[in-house]
Predicted model as a PDB file, atoms N, CA, C, CB and O in Angstrom, pLDDT in the B-factor column:
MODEL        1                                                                  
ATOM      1  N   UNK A   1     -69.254   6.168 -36.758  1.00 48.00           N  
ATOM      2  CA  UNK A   1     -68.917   6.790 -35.500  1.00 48.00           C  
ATOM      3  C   UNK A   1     -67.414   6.634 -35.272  1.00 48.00           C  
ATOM      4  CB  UNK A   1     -69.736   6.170 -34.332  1.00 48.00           C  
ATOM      5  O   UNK A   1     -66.927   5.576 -35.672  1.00 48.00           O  
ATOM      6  N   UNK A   2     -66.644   7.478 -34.722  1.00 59.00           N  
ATOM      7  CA  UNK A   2     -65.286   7.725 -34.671  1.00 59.00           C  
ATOM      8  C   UNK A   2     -64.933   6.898 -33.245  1.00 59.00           C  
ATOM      9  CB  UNK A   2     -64.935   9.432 -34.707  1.00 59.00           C  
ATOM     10  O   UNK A   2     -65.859   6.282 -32.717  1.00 59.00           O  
ATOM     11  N   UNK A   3     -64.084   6.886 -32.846  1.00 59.00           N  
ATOM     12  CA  UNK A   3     -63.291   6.255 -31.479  1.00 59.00           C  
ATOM     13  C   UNK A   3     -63.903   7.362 -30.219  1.00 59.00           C  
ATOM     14  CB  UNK A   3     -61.165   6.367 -31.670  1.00 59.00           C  
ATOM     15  O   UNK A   3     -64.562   7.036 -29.232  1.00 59.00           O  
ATOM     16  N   UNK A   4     -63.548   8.450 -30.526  1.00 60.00           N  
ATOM     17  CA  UNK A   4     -63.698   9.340 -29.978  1.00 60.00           C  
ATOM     18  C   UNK A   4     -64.817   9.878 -29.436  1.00 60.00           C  
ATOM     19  CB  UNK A   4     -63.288   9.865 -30.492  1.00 60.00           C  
ATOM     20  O   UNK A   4     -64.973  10.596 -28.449  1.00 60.00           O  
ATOM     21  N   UNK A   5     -65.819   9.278 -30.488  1.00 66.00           N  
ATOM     22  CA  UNK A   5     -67.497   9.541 -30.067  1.00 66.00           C  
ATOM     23  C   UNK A   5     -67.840   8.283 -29.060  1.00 66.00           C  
ATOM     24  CB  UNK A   5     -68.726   9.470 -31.654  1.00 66.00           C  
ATOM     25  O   UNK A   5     -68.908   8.415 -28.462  1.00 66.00           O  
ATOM     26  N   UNK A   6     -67.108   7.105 -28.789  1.00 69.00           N  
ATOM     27  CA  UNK A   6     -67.846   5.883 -28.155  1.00 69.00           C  
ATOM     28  C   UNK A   6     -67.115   6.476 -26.498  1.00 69.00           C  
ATOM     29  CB  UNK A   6     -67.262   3.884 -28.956  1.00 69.00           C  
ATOM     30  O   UNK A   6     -67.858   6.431 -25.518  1.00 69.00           O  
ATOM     31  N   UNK A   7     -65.588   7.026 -26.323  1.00 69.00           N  
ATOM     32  CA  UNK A   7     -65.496   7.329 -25.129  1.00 69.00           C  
ATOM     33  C   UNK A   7     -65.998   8.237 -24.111  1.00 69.00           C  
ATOM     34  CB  UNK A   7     -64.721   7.415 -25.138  1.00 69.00           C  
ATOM     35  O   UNK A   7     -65.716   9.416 -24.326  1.00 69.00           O  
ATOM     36  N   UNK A   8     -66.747   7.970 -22.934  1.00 64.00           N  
ATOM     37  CA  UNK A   8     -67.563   8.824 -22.289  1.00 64.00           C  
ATOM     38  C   UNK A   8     -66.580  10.576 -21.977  1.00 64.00           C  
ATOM     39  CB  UNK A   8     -68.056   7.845 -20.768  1.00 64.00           C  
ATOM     40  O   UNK A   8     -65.393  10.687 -21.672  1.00 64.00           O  
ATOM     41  N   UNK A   9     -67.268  11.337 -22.124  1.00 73.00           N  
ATOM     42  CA  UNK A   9     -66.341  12.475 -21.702  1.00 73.00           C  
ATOM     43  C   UNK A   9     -66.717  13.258 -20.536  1.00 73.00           C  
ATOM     44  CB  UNK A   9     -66.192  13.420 -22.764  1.00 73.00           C  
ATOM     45  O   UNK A   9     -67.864  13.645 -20.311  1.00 73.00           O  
ATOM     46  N   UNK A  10     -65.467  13.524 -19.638  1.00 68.00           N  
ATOM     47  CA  UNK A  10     -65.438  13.674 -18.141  1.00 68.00           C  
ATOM     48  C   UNK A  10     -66.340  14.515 -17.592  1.00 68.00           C  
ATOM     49  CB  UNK A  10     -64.250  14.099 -17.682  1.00 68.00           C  
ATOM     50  O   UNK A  10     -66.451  14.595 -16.369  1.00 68.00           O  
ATOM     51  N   UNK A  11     -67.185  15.334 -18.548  1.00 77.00           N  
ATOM     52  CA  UNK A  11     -68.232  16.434 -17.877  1.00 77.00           C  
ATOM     53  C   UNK A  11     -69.230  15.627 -18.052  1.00 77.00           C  
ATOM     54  CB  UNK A  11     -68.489  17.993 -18.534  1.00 77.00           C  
ATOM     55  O   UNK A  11     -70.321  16.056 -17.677  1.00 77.00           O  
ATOM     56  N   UNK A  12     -69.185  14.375 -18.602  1.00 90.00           N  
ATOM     57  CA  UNK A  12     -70.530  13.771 -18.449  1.00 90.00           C  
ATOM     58  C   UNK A  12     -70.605  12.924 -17.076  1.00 90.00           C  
ATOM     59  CB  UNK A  12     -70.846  12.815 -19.743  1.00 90.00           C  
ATOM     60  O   UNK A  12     -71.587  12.816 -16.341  1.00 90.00           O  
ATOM     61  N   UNK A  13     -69.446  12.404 -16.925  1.00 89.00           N  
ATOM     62  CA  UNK A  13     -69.675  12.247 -15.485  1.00 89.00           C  
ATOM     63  C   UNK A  13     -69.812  12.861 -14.512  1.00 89.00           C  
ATOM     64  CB  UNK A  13     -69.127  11.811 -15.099  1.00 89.00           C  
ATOM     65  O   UNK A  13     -70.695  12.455 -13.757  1.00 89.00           O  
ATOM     66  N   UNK A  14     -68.889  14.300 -14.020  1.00 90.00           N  
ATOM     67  CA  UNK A  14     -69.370  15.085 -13.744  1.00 90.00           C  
ATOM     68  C   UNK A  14     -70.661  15.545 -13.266  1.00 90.00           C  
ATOM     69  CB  UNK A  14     -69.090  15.357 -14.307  1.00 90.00           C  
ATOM     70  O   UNK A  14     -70.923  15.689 -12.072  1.00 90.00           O  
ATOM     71  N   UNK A  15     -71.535  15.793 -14.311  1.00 91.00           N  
ATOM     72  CA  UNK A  15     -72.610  16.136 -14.315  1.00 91.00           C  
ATOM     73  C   UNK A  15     -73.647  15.404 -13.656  1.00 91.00           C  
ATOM     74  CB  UNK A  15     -72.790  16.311 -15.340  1.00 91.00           C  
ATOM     75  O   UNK A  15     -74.672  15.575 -12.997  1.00 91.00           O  
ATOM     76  N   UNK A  16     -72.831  14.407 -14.186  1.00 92.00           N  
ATOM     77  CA  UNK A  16     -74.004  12.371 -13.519  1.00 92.00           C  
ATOM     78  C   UNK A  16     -74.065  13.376 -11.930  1.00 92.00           C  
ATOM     79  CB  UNK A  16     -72.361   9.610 -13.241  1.00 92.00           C  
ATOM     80  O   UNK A  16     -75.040  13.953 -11.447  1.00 92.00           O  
ATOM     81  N   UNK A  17     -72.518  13.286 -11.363  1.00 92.00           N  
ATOM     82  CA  UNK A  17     -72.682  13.427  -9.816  1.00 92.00           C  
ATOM     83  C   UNK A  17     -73.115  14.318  -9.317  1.00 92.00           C  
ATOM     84  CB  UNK A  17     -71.777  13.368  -9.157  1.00 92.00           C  
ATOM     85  O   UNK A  17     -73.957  14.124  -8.440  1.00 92.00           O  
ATOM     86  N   UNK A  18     -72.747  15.592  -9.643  1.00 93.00           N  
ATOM     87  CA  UNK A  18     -73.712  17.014  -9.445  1.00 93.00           C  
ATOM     88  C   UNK A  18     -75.082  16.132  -9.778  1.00 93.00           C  
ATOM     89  CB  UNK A  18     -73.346  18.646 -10.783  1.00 93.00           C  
ATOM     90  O   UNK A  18     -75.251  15.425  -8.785  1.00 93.00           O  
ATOM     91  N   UNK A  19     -75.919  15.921 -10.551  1.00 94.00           N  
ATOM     92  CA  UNK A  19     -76.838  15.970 -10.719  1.00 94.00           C  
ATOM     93  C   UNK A  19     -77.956  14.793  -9.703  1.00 94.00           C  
ATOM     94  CB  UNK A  19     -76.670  15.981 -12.026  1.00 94.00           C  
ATOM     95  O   UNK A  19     -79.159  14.796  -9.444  1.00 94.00           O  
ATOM     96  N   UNK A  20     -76.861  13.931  -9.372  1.00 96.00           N  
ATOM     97  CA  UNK A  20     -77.505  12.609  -7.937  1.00 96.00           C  
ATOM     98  C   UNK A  20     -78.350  13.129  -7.095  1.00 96.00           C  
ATOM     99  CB  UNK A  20     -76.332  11.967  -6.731  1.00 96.00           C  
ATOM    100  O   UNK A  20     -77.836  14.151  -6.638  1.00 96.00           O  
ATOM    101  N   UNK A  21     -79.417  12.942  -6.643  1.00 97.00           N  
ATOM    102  CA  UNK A  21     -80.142  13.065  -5.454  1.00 97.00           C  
ATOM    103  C   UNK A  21     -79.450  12.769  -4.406  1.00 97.00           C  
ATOM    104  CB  UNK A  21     -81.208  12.373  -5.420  1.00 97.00           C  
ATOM    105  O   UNK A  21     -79.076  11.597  -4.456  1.00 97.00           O  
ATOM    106  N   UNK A  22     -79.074  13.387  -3.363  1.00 98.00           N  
ATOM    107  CA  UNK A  22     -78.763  13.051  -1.928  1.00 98.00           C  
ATOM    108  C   UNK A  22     -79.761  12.936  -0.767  1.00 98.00           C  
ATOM    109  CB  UNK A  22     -77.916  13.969  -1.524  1.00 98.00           C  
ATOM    110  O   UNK A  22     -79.458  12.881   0.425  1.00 98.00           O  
ATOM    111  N   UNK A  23     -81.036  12.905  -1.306  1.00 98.00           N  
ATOM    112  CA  UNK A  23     -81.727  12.818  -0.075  1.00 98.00           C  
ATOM    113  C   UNK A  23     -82.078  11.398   0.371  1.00 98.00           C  
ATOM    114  CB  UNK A  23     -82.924  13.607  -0.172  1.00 98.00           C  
ATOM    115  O   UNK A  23     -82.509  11.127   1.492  1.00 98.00           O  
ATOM    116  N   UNK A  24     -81.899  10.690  -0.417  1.00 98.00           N  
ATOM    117  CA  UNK A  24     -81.536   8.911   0.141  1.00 98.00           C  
ATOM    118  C   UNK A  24     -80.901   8.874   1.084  1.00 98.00           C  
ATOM    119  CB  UNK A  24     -80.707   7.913  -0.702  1.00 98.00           C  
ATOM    120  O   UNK A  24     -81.295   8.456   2.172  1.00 98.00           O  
ATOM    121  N   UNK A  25     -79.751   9.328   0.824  1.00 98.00           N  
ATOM    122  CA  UNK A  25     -78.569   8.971   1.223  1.00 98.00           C  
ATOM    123  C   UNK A  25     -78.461   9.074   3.050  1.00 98.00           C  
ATOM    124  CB  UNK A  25     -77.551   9.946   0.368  1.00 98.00           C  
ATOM    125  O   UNK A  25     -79.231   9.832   3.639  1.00 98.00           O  
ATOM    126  N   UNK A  26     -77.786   8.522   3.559  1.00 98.00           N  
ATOM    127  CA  UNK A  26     -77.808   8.041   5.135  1.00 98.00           C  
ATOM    128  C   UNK A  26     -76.399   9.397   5.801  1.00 98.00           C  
ATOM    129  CB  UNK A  26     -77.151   5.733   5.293  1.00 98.00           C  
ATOM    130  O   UNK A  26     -75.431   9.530   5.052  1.00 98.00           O  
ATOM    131  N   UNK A  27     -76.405   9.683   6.237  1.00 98.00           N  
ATOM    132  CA  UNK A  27     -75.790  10.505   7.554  1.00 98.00           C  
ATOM    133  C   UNK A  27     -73.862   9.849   6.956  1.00 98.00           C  
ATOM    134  CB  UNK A  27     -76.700   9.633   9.784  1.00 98.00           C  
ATOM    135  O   UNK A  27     -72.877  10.432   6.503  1.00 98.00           O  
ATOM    136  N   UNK A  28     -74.186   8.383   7.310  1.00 98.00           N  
ATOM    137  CA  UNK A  28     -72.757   7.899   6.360  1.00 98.00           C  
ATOM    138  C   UNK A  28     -72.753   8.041   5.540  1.00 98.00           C  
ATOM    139  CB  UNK A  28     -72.259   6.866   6.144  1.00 98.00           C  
ATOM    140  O   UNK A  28     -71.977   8.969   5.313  1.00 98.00           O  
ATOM    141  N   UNK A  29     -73.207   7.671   4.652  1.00 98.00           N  
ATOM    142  CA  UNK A  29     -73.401   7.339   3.149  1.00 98.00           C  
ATOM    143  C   UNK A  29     -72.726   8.925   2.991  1.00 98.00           C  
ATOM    144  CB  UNK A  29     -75.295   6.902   2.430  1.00 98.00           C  
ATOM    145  O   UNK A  29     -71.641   8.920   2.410  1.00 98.00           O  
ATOM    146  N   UNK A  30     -73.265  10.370   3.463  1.00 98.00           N  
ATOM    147  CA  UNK A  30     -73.229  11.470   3.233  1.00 98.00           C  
ATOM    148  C   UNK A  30     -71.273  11.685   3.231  1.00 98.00           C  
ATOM    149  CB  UNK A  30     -74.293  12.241   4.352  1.00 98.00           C  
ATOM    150  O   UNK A  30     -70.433  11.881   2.352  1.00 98.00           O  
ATOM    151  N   UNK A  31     -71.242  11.510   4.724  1.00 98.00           N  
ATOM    152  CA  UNK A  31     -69.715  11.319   5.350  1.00 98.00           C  
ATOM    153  C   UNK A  31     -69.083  10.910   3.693  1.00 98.00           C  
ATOM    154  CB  UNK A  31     -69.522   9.727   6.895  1.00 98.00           C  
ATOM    155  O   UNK A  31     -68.687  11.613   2.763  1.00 98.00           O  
ATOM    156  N   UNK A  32     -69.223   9.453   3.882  1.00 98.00           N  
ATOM    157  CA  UNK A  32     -68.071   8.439   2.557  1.00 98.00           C  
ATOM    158  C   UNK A  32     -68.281   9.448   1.438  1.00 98.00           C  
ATOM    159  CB  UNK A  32     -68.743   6.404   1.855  1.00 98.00           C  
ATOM    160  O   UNK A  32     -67.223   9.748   0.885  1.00 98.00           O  
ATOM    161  N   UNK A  33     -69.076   9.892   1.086  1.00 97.00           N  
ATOM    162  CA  UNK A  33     -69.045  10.598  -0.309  1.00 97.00           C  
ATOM    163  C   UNK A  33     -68.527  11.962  -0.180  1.00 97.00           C  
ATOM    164  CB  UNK A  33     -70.469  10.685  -0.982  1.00 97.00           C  
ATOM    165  O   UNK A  33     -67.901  12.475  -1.107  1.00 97.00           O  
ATOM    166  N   UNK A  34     -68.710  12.458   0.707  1.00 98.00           N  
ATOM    167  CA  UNK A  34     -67.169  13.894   0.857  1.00 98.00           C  
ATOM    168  C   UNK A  34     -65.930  13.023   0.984  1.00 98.00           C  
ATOM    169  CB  UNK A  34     -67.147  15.185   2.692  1.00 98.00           C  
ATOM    170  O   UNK A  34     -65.086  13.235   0.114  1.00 98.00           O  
ATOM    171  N   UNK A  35     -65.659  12.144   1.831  1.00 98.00           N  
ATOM    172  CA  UNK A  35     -64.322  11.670   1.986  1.00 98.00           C  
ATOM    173  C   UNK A  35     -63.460  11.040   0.498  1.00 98.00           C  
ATOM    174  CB  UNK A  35     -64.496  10.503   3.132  1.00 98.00           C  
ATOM    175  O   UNK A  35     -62.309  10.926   0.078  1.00 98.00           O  
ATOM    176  N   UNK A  36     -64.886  10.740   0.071  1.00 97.00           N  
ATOM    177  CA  UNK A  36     -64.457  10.269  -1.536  1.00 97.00           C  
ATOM    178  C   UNK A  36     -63.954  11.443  -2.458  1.00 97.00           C  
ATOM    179  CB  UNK A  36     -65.837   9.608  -2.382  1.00 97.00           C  
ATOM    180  O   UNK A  36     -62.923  11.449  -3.131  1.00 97.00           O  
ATOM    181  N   UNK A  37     -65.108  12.653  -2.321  1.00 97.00           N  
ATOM    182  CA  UNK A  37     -64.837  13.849  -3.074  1.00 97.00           C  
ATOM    183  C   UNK A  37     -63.800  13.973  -2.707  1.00 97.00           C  
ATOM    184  CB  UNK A  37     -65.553  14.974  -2.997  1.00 97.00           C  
ATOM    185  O   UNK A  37     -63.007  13.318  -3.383  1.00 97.00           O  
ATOM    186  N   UNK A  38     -63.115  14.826  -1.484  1.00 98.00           N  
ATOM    187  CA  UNK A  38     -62.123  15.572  -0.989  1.00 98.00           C  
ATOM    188  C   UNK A  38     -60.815  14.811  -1.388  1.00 98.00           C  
ATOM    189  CB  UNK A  38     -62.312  15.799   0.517  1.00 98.00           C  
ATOM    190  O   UNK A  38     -59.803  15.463  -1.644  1.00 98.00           O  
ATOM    191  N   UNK A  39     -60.814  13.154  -1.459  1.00 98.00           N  
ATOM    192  CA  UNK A  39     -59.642  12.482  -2.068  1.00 98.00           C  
ATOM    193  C   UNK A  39     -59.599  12.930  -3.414  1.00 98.00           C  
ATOM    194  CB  UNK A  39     -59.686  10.955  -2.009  1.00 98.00           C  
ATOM    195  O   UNK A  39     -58.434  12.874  -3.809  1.00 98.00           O  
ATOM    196  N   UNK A  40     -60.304  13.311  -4.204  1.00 96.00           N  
ATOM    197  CA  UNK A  40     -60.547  13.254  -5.874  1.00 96.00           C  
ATOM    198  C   UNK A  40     -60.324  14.743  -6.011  1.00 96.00           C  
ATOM    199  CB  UNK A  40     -62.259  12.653  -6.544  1.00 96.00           C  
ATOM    200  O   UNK A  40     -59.874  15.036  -7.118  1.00 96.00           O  
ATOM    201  N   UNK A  41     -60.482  15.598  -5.327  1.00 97.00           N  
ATOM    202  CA  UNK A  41     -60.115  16.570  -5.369  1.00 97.00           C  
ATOM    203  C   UNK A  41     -58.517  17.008  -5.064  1.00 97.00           C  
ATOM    204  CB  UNK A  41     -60.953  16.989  -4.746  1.00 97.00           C  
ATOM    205  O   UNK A  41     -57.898  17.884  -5.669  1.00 97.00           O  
ATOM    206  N   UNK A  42     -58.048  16.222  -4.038  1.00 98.00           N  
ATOM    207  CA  UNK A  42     -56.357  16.231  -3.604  1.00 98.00           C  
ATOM    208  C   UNK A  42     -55.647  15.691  -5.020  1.00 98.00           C  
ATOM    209  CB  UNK A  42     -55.909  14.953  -2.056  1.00 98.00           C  
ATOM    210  O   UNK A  42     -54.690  16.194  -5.609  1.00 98.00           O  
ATOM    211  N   UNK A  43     -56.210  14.832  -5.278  1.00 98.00           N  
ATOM    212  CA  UNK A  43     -55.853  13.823  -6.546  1.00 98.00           C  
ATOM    213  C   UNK A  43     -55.658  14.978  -7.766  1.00 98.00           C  
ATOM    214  CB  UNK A  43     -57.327  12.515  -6.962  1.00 98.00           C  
ATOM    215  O   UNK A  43     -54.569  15.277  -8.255  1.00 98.00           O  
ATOM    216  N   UNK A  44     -56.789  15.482  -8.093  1.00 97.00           N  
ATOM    217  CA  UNK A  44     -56.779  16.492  -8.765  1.00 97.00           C  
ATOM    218  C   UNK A  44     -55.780  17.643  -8.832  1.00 97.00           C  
ATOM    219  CB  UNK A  44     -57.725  16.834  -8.530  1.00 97.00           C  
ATOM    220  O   UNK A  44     -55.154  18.046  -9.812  1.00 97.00           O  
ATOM    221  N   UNK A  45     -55.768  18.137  -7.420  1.00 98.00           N  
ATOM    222  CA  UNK A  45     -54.814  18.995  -7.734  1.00 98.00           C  
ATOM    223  C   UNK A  45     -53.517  18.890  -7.628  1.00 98.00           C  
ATOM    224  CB  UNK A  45     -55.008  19.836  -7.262  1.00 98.00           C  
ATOM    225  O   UNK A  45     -52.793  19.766  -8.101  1.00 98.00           O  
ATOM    226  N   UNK A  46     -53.005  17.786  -6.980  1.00 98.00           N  
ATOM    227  CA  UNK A  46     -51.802  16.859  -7.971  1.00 98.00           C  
ATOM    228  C   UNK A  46     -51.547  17.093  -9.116  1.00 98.00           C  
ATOM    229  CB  UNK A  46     -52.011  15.550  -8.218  1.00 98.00           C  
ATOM    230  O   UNK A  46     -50.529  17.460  -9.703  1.00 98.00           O  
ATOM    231  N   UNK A  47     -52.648  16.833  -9.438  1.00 97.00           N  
ATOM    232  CA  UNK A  47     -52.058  16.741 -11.361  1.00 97.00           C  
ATOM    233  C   UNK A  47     -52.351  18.010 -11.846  1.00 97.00           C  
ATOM    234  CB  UNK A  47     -53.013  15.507 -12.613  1.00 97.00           C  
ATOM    235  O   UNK A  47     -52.195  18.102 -13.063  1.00 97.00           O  
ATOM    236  N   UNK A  48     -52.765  19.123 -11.222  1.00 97.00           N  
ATOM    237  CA  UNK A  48     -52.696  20.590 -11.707  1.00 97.00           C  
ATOM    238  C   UNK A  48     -51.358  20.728 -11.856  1.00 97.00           C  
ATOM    239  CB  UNK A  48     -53.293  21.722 -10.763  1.00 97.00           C  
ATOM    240  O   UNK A  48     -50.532  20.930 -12.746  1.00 97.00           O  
ATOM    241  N   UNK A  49     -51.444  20.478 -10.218  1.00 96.00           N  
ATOM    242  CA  UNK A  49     -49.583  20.916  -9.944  1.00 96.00           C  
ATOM    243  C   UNK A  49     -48.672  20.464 -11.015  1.00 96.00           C  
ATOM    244  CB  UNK A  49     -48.817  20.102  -8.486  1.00 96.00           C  
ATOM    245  O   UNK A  49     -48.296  21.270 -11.867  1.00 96.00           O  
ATOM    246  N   UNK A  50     -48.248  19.097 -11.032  1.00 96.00           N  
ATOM    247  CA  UNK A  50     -47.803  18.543 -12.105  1.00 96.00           C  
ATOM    248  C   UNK A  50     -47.756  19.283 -13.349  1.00 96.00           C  
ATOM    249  CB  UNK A  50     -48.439  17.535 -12.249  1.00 96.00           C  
ATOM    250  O   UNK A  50     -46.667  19.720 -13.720  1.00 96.00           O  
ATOM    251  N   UNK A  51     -48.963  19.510 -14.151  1.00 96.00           N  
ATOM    252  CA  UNK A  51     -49.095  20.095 -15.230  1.00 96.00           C  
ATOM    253  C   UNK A  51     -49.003  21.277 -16.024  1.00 96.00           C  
ATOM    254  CB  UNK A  51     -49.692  19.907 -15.290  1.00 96.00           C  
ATOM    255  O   UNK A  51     -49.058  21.517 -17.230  1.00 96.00           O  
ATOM    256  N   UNK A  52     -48.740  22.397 -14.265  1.00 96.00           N  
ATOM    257  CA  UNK A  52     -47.991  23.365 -14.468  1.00 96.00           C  
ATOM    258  C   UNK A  52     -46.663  23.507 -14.563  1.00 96.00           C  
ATOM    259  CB  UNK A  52     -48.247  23.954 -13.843  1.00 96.00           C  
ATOM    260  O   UNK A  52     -46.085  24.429 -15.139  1.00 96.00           O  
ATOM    261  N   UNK A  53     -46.050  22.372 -13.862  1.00 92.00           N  
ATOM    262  CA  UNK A  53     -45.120  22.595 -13.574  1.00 92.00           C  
ATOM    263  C   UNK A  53     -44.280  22.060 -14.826  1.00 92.00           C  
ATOM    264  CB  UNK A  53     -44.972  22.193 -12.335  1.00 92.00           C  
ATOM    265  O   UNK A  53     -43.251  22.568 -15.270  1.00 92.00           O  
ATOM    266  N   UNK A  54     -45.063  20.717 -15.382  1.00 92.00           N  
ATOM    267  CA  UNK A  54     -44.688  20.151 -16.517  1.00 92.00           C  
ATOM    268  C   UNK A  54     -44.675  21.394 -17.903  1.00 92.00           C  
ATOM    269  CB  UNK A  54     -45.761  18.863 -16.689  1.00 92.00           C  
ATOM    270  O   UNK A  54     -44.115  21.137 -18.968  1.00 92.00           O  
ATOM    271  N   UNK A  55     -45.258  22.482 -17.685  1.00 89.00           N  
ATOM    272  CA  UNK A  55     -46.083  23.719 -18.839  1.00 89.00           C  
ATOM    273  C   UNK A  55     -44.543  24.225 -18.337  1.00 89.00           C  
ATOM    274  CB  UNK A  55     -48.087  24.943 -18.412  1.00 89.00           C  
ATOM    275  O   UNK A  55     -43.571  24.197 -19.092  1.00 89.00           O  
ATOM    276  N   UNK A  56     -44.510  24.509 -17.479  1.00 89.00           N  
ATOM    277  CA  UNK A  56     -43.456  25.669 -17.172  1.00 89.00           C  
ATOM    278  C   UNK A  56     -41.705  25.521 -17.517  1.00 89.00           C  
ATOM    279  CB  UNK A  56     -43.597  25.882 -15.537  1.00 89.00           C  
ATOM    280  O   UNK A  56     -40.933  26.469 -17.665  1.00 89.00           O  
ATOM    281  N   UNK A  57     -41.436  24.365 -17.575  1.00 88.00           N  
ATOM    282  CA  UNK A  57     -40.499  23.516 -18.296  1.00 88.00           C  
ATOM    283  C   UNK A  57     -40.163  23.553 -19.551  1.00 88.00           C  
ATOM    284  CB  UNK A  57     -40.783  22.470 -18.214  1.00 88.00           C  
ATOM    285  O   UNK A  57     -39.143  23.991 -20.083  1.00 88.00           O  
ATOM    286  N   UNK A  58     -41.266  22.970 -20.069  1.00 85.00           N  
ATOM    287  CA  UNK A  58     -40.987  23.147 -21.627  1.00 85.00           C  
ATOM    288  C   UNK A  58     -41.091  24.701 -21.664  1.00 85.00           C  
ATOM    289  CB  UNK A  58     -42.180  22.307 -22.755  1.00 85.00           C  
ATOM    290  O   UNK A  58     -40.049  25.182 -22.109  1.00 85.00           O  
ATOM    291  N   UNK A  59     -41.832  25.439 -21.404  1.00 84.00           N  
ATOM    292  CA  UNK A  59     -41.855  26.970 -21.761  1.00 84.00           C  
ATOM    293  C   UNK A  59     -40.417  27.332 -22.068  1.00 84.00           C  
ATOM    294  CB  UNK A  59     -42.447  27.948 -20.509  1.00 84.00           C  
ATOM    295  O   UNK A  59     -39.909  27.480 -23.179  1.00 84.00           O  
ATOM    296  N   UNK A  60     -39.774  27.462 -20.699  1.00 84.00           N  
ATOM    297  CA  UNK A  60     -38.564  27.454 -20.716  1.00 84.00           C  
ATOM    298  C   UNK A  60     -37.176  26.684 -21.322  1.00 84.00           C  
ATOM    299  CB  UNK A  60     -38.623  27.451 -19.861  1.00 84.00           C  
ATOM    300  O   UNK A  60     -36.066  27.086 -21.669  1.00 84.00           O  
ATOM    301  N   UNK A  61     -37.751  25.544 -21.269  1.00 81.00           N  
ATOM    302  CA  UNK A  61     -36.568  24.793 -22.488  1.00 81.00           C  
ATOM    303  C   UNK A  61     -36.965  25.643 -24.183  1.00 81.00           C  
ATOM    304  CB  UNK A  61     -37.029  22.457 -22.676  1.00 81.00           C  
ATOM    305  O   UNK A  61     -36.152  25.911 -25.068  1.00 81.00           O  
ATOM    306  N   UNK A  62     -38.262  25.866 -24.181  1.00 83.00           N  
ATOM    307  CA  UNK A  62     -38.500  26.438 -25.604  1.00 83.00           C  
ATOM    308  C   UNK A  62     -38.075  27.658 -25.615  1.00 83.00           C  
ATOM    309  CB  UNK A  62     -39.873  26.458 -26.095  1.00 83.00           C  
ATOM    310  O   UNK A  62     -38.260  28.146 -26.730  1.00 83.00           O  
ATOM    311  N   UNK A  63     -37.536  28.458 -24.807  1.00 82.00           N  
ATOM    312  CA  UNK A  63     -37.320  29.923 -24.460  1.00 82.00           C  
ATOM    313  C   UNK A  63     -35.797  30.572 -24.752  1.00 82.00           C  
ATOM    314  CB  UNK A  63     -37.640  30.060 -22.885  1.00 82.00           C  
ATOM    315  O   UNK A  63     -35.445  31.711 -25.059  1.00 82.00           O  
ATOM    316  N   UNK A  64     -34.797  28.891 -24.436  1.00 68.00           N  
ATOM    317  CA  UNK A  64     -33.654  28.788 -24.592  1.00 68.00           C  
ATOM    318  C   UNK A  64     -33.029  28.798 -26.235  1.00 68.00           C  
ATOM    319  CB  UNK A  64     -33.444  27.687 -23.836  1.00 68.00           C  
ATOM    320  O   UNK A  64     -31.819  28.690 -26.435  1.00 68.00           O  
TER     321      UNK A  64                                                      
ENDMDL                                                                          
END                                                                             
């Protein structure tokens, strides 16, 4: 087995959370876990931003 096969890969987590039952879950419990999403999502698109912006750079240094 390679390195690469032992690290979990991010659609598997993903999927874990899409796939959770929420009907346990309490009125809070509901609350904390958007407040959690919606941070992970800001987080996220941080690093879109970033990564375009980081793409768009080199484009252009390579362009020169």
């Amino acid at each position: 087995m390679e390195l690469d096969d032992a690290r979990p890969r991010p659609d598997d987590a993903l999927t874990e959370l899409i796939r959770q039952d929420l009907d346990p879950l309490s009125v809070a419990e509901l609350e904390s876990r958007i407040t959690v999403l919606e941070g992970e999502i800001a987080r996220s698109r941080l690093k879109l931003e970033h990564a375009v912006k980081h793409r768009a750079s080199a484009d252009a240094l390579f362009r020169q």
